[in-house]
C-alpha positions in Angstrom: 102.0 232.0 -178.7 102.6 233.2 -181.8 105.4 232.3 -184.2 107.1 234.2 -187.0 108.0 232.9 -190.6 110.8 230.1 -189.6 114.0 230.5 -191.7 115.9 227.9 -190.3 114.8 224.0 -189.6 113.9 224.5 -185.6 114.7 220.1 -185.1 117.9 219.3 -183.8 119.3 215.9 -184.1 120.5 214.4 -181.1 121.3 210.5 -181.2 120.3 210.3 -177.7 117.6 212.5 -176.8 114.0 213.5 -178.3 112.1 216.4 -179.5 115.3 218.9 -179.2 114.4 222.2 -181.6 115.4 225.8 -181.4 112.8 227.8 -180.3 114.0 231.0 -181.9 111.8 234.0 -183.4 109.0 232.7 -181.3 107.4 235.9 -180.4 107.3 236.7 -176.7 104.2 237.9 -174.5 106.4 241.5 -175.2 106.3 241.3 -178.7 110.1 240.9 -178.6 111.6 238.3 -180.8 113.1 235.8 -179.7 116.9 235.3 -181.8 117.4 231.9 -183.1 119.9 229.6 -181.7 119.4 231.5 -178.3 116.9 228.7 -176.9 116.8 225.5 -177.2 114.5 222.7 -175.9 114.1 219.0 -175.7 113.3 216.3 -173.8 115.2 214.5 -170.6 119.4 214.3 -170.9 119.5 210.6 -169.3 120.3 208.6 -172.5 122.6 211.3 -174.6 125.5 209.9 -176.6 129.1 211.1 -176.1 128.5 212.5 -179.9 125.7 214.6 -178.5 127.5 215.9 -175.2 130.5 217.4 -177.8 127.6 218.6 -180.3 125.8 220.3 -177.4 128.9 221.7 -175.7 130.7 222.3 -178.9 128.2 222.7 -181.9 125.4 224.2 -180.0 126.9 226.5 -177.5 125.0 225.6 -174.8 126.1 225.9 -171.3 123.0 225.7 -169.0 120.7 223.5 -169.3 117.8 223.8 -167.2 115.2 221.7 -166.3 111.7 221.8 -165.7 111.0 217.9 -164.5 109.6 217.7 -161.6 112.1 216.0 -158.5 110.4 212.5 -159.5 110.8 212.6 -162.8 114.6 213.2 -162.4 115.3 211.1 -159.6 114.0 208.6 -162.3 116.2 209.8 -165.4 119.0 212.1 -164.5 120.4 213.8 -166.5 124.0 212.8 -167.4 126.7 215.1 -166.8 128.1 217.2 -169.9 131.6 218.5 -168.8 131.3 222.4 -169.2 127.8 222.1 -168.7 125.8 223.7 -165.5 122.6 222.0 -164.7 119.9 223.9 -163.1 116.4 222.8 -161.9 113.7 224.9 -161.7 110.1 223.5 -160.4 107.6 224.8 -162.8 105.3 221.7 -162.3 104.9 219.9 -159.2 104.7 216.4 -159.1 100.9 216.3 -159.2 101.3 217.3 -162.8 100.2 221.0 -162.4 102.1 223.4 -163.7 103.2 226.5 -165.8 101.9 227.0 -169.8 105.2 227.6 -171.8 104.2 231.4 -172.2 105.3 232.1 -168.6 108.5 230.2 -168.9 109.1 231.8 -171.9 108.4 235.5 -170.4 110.6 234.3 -167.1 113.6 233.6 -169.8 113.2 236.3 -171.9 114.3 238.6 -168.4 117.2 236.9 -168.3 120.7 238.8 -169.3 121.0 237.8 -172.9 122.8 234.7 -174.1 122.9 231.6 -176.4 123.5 229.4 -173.8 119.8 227.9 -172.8 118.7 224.5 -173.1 115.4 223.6 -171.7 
């Protein structure tokens, strides 16, 4: 995947969750650009802060967040609840640890009606 020059800094600080950047002007398998502060991604929501449920509601727009974990991996750290917030899963891997390459998640998404609202 290629990337274009980053203008902005693509970490986001969350108090209670890891590796959370905005993945925009990735390039996508269509050449298309993808606009920054449309997708964001991070790790697991289990341990997030009431601080970061207002920044991600609030500061960051988001209102999906959709998860790729497989059904273990979330019966063993929900998510918590972020009022305003829809939760989606999605099985991209399966829980014998096989799964789709971030290209083709990134090409499913980029079909999507466009909005700021993704968190992955």
């Amino acid at each position: 995947m290629k990337m274009m020059k980053n203008l902005h800094n693509p970490f986001i600080e969350l108090e209670g969750a890891v590796n959370v950047r905005d993945l925009g002007n990735y390039l996508t398998t269509e050449n298309r650009v993808i606009k920054p502060h449309r997708l964001i991604r991070g790790a697991a929501l289990n341990a997030v802060t009431n601080h970061d449920k207002v920044m991600i509601h609030d500061t960051l727009n988001i209102r999906r967040v959709v998860d790729f974990r497989t059904l273990a991996e979330i019966s063993e750290l929900p998510n918590q609840k972020i009022e305003g917030v829809e939760d989606i899963h999605i099985a991209v891997m399966t829980d014998l640890g096989h799964g789709a390459s971030l290209e083709d998640i990134i090409a499913e998404v980029a079909k999507a009606p466009e909005s700021n609202d993704w968190f992955f």
